[in-house]
N, C-alpha and C positions, 0 to 999 in steps of 0.2 A: 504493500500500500504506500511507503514511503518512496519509493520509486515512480509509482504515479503521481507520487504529491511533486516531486521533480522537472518532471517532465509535464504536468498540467502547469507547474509555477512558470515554466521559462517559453510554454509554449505561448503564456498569455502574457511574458511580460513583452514579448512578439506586438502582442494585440492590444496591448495596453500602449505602446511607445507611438503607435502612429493618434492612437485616440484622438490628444489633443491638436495633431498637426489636419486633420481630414476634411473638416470645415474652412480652416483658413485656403487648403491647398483647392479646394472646388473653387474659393472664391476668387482665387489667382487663375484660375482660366476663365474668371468669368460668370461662373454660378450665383446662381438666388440662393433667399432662402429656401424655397420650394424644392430648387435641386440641388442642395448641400442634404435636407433629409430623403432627398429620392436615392441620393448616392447611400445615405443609409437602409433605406426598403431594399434596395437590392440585395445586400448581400443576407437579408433574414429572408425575401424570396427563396433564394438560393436555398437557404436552408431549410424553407417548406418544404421543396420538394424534393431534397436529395436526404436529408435525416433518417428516416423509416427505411430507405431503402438502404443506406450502409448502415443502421444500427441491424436490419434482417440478415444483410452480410457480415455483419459481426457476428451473428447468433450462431452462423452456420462453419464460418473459416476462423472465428476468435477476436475477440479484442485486439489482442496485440498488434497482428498485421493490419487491420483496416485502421488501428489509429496511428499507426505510421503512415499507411498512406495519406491520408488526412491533413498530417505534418509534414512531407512532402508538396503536397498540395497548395498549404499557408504559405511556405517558404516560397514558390512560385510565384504566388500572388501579388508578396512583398518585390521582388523583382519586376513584375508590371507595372509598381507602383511607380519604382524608381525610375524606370523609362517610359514612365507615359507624359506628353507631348501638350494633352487636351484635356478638358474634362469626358470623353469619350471614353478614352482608355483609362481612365482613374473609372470611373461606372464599370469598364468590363473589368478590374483587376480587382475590384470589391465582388465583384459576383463569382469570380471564381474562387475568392476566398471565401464567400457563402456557400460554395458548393462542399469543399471542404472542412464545413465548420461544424461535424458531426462529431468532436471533440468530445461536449459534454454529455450528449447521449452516451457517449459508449466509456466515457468514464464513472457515468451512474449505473449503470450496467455492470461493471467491473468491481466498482463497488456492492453494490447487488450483490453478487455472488463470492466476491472478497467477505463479507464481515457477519455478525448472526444478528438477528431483528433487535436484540437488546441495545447492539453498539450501532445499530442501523444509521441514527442521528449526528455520532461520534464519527464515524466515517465519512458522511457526507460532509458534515461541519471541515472535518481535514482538509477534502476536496474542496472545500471552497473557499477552504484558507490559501490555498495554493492559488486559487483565482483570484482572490484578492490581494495577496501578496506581487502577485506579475501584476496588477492594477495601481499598485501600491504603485511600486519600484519604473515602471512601461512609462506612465504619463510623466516621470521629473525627468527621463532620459530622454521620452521625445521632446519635453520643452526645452528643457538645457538645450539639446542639439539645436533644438527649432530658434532659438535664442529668444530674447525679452523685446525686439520692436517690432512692432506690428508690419510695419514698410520693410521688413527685410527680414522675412523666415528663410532662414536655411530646411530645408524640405528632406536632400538626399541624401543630405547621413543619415537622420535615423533611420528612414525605410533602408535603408543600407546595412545598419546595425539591428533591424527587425527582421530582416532578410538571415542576419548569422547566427541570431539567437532560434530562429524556426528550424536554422540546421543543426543547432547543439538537441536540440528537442528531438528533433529524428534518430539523432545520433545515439541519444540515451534510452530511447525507447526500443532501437535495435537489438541493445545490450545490456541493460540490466534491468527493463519489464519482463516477468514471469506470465505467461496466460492464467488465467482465476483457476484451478483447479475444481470450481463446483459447475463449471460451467456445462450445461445441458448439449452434448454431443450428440443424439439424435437428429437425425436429416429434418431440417424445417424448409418448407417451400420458398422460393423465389416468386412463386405466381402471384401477379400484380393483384389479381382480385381477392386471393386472400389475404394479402396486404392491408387490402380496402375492409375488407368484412371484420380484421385485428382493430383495424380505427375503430372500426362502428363499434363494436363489442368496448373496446374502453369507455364508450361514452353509455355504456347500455346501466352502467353500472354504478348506482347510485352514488357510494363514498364517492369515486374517481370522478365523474361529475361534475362531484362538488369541486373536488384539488384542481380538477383542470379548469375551471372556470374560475377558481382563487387564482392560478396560475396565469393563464390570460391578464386577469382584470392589474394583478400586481406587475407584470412584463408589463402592459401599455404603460400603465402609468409611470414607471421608473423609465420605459425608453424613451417617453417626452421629453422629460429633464437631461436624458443623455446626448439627446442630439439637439437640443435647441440650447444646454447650456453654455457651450464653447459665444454662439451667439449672445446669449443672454448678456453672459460679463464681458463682451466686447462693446456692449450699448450701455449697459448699466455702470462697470466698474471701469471701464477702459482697456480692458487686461488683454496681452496678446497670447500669446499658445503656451509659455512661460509660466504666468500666472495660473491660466486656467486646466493646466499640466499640474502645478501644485494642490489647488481646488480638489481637483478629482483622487489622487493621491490620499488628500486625507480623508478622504473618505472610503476609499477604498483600504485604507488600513484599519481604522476602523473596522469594517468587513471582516479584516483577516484575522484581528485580534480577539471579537466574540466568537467567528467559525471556529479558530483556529485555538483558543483556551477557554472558551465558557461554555458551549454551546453544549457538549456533553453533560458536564453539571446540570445544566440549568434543564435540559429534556427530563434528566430522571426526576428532576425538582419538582419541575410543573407540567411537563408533557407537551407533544408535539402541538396541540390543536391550541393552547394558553398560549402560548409561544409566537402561533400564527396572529393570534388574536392582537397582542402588543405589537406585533410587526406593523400590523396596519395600520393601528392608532397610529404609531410614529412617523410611518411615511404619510400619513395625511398630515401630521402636524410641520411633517419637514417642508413639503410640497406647500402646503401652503405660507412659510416661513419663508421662502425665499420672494415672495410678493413683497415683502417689509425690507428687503435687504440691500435696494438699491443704494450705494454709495455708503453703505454700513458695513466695512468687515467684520463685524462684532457680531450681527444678527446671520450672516452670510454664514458664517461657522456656526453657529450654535444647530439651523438650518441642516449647513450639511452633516454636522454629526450627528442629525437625529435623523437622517437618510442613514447613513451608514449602519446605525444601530439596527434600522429597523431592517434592512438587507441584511445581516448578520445573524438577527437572531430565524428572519422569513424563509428565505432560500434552504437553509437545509431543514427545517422544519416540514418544509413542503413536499423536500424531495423524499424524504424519510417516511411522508406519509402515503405517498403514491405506490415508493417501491414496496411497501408490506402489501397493497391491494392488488400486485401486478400477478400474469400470470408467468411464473416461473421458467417457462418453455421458449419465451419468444421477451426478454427483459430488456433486448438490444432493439429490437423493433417498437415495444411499447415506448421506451426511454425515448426511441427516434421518433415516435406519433407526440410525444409532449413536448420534443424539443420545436417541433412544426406548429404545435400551438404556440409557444414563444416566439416562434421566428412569425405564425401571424401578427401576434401582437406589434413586433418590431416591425412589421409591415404598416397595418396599418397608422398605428401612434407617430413615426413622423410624418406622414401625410396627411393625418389631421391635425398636428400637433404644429409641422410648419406653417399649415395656413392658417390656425390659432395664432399664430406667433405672428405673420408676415400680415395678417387683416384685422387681427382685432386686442393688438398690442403684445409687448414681450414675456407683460405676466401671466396671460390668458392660457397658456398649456398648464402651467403648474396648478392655476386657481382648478383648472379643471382634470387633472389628476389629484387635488384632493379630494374634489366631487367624488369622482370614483370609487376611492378610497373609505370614504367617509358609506357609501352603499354595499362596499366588500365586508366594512365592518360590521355593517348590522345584519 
């Protein structure tokens, strides 16, 4: 498991270094708001509809090869980035990184059949300390590189330096990832329509349902704030990729520090479904805290720490709670139909969320990702 925790940390500090540079770099060829979060829909497109079909290939040939391929994949991506020209080829080198971003499907999956139901939450929480630790560490390296004025980001070091870290990530997953050992080695179909009938049968089932439509409703709201925030504090606080490289940072440590030391505790304490419940209060009060926080770095933080908390203690509560409801047989393909529901979300949330932001002001995505929030609570 610590070996995934490795290679999930460095695959995402990959995906964390470009974060803060991918809005400014749309808007240097050119881009609106509209298509700085289109270039974000694409690559959770991608992930629609390539998820379910490598996590089914994971089920049947194993975690470990298909999430190298995957890493391979990223690493390519980061190379399109460096040489792309236009905002065209920055669109198509995000969507092949969506095509490839079947990551966390099959690292839930792995964990699945890595850990027994008790420590179910404690494993995931690991895993997502590793995700939030490359988040931590990804957005100061791509701002550092990207530097602090707005009129003059350096762009291709980091996608340069995201490009080497996606190959340290292949490299270590080559050599010292183990396949799970519980993992169900009976032949599972490739056929698309049973594919199809695995979705429908998730949603047939009352708990799951529920998680996926908490799941949903929490991914839109949190992707509002991720792609319209780079924007936000370049209107609100002035901040160039620098700044808002550091922003993200703290919060994503945050993340990594309740995943990754409390989150265990705190499950056997009070249980997955308490857990979830606080998750939401917080991100409605964070989401809506940053409406107050123009030209305040005092409310701006408080804000993003109580996003972080609320990400920290949600995400693996959630996942903790689907994997107990899943069916054992096919873990790589269910994990792949929930990760397609996130990448809906990610779909649609910046294209409603840019033209919240681009028509009816910069605070309007957040105010109405608490909405959201505020109806997932009750």
């Amino acid at each position: 498991m610590y070996a995934l925790f490795l290679i999930v940390f460095s695959n995402l500090l990959g995906f964390g270094i470009i974060i803060p540079l991918l809005p400014y770099y749309a808007e240097n060829f050119g881009a609106n708001p509209n298509e700085v979060t289109l270039l974000m829909a694409s690559y959770s497109l991608m992930q629609l509809i390539f998820s379910p079909i490598l996590g089914r290939i994971s089920d049947i040939y194993g975690r470990k090869k298909i999430l190298i391929f995957c890493l391979i994949g990223s690493a390519i991506s980061y190379l399109f980035l460096y040489f792309a020209t236009n905002f065209a080829l920055v669109l198509f080198a995000r969507s092949v990184a969506g095509l490839f971003g079947s990551t966390t499907a099959i690292a839930n999956a792995y964990i699945t059949e890595s850990t027994s139901s008790a420590n179910r939450s404690k494993g995931m929480g690991l895993i997502g300390a590793a995700f939030g630790l490359g988040l931590v560490f990804g957005p100061v390296i791509g701002g550092y590189f990207g530097g602090g004025d707005i009129n003059n980001i350096d762009y291709k070091t980091p996608f340069f330096f995201a490009f080497i870290v996606a190959t340290i990530s292949f490299i270590l997953a080559n050599f010292i990832l183990i396949e799970p050992k519980k993992r169900n080695k009976q032949f599972v179909s490739m056929n698309f329509l049973d594919l199809f009938k695995d979705l429908l049968n998730l949603f047939k089932i009352p708990s799951l349902l529920f998680l996926i439509t908490a799941f949903f409703i929490v991914t839109f709201s949190f992707a509002g704030f991720e792609t319209t925030f780079a924007l936000w504090t370049e209107r609100a606080m002035n901040w160039a990729s620098k700044q808002t490289g550091y922003a993200f940072t703290f919060t994503a440590l945050l993340v990594a520090i309740i995943q990754g030391v409390f989150i265990g505790k705190l499950t056997k304490k009070f249980g997955e479904l308490k857990l979830l419940i606080v998750s939401c209060f917080l991100m409605l009060l964070g989401l809506f805290f940053i409406t107050w926080s123009e030209q305040n770095l005092y409310y701006l933080i408080i804000a993003l720490g109580t996003l972080g908390i609320s990400v920290g203690l949600g995400n693996p509560s959630l996942n903790s709670l689907i994997s107990k409801n899943l069916n054992k047989n096919i873990v790589g393909a269910s994990f792949g139909v929930i990760q397609s529901v996130g990448s809906l979300a990610r779909i649609l949330s910046p294209l409603l969320m840019g033209n919240l932001f681009y028509f009816f002001g910069m605070n309007s995505p957040y105010n109405f990702g608490a909405f959201l929030m505020l109806f997932l609570l009750f």
